[in-house]
LUMDREN-405006 format. One record per residue: residue in three letters; y negated, z, x negated of N, C-alpha, C, O, CB in turn. Coordinates in nm, 2 decimals, always signed. Each point is the difference from the previous one (the first is absolute). Glycine has a CB too. Layout:
% residues N
NUVEX,type,n_py,n_pz,n_px,ca_py,ca_pz,ca_px,c_py,c_pz,c_px,o_py,o_pz,o_px,cb_py,cb_pz,cb_px
NUVEX,ALA,Y,Z,X,Y,Z,X,Y,Z,X,Y,Z,X,Y,Z,X .
...
//
This chain:
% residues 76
NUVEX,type,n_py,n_pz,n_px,ca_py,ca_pz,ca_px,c_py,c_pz,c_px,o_py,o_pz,o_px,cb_py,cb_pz,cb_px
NUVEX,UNK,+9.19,+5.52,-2.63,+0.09,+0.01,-0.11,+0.07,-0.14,-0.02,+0.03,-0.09,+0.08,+0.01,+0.33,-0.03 .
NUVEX,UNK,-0.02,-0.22,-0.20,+0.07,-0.16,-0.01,+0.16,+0.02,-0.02,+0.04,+0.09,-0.07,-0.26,-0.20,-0.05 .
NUVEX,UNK,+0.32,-0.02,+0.20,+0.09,+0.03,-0.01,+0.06,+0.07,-0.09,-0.06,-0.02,-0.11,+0.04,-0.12,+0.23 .
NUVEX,UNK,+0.12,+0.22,-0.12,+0.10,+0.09,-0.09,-0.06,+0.11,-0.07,+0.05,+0.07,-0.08,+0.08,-0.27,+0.04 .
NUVEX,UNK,-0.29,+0.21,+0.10,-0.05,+0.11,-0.06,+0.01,+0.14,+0.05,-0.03,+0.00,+0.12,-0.10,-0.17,-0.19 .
NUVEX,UNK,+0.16,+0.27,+0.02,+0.04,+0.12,+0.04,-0.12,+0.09,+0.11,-0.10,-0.08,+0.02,+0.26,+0.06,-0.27 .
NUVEX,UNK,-0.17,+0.11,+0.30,-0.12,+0.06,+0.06,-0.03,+0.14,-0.04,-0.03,+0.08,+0.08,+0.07,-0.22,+0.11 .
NUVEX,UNK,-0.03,+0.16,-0.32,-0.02,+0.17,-0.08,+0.00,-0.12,-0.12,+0.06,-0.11,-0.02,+0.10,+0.40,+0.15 .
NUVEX,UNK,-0.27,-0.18,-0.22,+0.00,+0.04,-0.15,+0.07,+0.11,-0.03,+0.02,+0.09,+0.08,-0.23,-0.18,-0.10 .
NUVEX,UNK,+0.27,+0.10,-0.14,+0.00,+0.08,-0.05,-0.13,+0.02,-0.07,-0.07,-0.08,-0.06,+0.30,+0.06,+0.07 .
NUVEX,UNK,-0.25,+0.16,+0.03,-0.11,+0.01,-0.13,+0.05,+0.16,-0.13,+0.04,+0.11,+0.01,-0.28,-0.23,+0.21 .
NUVEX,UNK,+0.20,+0.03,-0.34,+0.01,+0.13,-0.11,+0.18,-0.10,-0.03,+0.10,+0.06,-0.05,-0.29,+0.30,+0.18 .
NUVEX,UNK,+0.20,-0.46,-0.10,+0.17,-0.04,-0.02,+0.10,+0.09,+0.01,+0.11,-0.04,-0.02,-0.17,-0.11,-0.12 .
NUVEX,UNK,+0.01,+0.29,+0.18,+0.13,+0.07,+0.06,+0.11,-0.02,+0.17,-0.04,+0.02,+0.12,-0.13,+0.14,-0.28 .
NUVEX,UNK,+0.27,-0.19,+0.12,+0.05,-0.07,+0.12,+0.07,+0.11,+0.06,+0.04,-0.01,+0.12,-0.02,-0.22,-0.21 .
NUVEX,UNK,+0.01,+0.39,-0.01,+0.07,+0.09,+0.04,-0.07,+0.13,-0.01,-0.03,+0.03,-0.12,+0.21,-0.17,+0.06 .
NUVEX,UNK,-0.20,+0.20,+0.13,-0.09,+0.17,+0.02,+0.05,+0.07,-0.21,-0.07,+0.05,-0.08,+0.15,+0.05,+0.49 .
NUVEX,UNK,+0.04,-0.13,-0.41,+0.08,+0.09,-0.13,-0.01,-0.06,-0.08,+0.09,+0.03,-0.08,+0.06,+0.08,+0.16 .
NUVEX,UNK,-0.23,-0.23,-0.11,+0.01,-0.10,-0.12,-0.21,+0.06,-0.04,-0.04,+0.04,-0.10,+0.29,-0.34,+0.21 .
NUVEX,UNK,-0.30,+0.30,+0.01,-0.13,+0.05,+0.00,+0.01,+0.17,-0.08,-0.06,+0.03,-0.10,-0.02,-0.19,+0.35 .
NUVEX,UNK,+0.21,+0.26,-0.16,-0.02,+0.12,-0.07,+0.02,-0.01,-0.17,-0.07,+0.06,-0.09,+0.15,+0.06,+0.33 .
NUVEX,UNK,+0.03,-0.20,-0.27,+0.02,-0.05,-0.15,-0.12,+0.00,-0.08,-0.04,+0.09,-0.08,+0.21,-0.24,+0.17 .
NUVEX,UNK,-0.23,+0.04,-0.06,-0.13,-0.02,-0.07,-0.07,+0.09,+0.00,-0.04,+0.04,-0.11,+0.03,-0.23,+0.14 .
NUVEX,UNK,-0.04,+0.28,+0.11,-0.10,+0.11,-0.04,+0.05,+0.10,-0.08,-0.08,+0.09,-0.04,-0.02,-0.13,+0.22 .
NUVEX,UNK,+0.26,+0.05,-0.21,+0.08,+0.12,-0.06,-0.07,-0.03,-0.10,-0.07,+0.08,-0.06,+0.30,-0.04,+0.16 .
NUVEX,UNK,-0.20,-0.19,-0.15,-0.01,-0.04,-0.14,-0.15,+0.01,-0.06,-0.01,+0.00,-0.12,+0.21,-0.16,+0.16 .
NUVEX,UNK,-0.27,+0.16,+0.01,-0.16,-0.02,+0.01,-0.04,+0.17,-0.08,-0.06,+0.02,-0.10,+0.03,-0.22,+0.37 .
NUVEX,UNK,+0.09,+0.28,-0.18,-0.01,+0.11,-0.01,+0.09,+0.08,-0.14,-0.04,+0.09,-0.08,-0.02,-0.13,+0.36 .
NUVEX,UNK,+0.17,-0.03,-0.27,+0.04,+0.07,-0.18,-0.04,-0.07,-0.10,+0.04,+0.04,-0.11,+0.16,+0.04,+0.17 .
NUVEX,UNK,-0.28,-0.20,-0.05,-0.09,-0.07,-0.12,-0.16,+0.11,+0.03,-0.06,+0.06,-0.10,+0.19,-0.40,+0.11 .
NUVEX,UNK,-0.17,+0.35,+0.09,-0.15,+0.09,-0.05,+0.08,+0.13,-0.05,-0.08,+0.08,-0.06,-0.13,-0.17,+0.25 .
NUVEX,UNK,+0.36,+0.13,-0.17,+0.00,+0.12,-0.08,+0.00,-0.04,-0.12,-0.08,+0.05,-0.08,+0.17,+0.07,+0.22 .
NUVEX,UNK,+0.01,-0.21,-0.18,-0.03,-0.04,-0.16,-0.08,-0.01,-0.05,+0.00,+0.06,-0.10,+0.10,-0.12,+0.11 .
NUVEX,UNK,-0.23,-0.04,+0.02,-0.12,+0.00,-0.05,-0.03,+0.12,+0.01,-0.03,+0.01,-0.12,-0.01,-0.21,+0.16 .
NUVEX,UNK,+0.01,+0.32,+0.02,-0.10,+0.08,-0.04,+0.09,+0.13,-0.10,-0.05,+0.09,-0.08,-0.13,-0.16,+0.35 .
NUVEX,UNK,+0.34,+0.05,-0.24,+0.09,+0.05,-0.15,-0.05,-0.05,-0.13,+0.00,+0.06,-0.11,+0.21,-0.07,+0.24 .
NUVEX,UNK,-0.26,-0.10,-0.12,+0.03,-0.08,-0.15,-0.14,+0.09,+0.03,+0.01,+0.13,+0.01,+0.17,-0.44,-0.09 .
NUVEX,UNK,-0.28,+0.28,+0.08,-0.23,+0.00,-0.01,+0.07,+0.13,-0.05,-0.03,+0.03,-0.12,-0.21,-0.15,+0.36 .
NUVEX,UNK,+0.34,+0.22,-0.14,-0.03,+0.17,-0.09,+0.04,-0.04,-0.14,-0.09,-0.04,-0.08,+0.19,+0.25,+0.28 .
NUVEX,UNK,+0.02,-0.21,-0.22,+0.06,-0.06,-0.15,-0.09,-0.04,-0.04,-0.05,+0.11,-0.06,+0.24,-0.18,+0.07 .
NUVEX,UNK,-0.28,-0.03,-0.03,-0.07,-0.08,-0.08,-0.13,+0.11,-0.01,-0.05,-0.02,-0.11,+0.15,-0.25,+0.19 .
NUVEX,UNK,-0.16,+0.37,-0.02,-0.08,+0.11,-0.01,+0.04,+0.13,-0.09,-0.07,+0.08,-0.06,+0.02,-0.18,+0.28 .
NUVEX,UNK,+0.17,+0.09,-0.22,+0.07,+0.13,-0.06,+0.00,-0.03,-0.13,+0.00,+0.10,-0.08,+0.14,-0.04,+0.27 .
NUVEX,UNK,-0.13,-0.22,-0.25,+0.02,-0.02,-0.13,-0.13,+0.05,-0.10,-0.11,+0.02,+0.03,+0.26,-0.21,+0.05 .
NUVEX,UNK,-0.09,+0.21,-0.19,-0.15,+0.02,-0.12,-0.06,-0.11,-0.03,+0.03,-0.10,+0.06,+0.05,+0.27,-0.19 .
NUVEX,UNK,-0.17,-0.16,+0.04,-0.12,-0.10,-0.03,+0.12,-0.07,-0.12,-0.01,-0.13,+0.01,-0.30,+0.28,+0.05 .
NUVEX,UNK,+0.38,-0.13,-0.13,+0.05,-0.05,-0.09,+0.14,-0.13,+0.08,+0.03,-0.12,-0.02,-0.13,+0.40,-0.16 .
NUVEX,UNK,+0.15,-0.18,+0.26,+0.07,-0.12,+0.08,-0.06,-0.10,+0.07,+0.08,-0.09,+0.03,+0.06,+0.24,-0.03 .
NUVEX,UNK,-0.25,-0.15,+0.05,-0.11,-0.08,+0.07,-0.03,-0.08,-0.09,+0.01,-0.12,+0.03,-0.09,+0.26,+0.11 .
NUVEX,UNK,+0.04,-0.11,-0.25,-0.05,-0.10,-0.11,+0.08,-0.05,-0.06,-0.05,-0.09,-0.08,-0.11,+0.19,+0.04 .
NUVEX,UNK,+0.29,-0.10,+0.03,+0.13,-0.06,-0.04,+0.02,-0.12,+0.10,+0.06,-0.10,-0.02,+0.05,+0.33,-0.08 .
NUVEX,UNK,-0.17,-0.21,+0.23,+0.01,-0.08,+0.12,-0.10,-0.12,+0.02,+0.02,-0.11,+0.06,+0.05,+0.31,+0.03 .
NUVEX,UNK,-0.18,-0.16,-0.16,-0.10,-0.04,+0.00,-0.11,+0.07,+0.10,-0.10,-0.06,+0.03,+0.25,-0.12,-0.13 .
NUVEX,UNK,-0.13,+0.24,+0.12,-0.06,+0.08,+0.13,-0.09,+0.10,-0.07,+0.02,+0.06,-0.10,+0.18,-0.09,+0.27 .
NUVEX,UNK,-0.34,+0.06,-0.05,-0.05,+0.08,-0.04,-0.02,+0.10,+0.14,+0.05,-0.01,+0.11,-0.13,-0.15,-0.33 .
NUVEX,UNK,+0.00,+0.27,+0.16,+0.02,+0.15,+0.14,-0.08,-0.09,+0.09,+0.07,-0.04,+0.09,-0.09,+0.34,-0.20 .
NUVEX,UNK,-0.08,-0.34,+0.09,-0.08,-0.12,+0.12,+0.08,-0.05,+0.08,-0.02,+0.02,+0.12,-0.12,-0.11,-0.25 .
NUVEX,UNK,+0.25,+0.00,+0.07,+0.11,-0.11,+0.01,+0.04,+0.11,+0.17,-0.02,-0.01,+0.12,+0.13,-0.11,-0.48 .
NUVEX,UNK,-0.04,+0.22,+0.27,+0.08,+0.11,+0.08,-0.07,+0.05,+0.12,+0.03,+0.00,+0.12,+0.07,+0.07,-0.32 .
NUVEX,UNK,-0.20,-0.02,+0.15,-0.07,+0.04,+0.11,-0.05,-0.09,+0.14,+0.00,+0.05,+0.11,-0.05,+0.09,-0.32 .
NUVEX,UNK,+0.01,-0.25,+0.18,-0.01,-0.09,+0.06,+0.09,-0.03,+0.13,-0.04,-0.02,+0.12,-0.05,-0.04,-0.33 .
NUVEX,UNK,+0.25,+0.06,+0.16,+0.13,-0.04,+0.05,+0.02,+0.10,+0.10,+0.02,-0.02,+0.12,+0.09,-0.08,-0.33 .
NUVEX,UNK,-0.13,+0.26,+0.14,+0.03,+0.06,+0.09,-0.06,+0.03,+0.11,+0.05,+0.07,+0.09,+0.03,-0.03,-0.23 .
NUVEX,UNK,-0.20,-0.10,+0.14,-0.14,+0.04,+0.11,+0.03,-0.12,+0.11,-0.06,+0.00,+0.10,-0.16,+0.09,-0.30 .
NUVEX,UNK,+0.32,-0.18,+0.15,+0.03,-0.09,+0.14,+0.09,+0.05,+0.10,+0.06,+0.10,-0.03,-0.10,-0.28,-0.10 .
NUVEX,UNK,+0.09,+0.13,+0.27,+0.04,+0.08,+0.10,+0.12,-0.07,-0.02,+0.01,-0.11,-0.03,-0.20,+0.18,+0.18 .
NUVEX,UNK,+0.30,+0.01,-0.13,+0.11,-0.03,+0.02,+0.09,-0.10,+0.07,+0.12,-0.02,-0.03,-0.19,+0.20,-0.02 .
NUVEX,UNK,+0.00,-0.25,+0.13,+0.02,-0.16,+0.03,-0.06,-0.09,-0.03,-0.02,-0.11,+0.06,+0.08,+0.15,+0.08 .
NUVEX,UNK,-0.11,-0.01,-0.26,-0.07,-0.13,-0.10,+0.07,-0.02,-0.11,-0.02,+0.03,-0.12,-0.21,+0.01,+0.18 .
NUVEX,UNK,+0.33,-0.10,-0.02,+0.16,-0.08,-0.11,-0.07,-0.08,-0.11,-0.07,-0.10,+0.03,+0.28,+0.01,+0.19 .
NUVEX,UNK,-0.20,+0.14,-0.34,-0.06,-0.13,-0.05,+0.08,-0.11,-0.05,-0.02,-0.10,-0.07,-0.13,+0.25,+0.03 .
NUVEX,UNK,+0.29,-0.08,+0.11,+0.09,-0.14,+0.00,+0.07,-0.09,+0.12,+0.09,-0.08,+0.00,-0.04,+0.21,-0.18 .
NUVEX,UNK,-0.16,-0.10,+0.26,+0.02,-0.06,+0.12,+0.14,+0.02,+0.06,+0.04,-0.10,+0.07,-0.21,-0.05,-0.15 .
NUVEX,UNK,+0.26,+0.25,+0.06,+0.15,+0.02,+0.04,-0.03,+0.06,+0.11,+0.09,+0.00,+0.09,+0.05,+0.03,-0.29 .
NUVEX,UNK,-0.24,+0.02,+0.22,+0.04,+0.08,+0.16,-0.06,-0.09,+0.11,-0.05,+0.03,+0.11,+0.03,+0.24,-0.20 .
NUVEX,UNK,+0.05,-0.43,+0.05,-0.10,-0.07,+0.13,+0.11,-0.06,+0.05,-0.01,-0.07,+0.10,-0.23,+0.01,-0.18 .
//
């Protein structure tokens, strides 16, 4: 080791057990949201979809993905 250097890593940059539960809390009420919104966005008609630009494809597609696939990258 070179001087002043410590002898542990952090790894994952959690320095505190409750800063880690935080994030997995948070992790976990974004895949609920995402798979809230996919129902919503399933539930709508073809006329509000197409106002969206969206089509049942569009929809169908979205909802066939798994619930930790963010497509806004918020739950990383």
């Amino acid at each position: 080791m070179m001087k002043g250097q410590r002898g542990y890593v952090l790894i994952g940059g959690a320095s505190h057990p409750l800063l880690s539960l935080r994030a997995l809390w948070q992790r976990i009420v974004r895949w609920h949201e995402v798979a809230r919104e996919r129902r919503v966005l399933a539930a709508l008609n073809d006329d509000a979809l197409k106002d969206m630009g969206l089509s049942r494809a569009d929809v169908e597609q979205e909802t066939h993905q798994h619930f930790w696939s963010d497509p806004l990258g918020k739950g990383r």
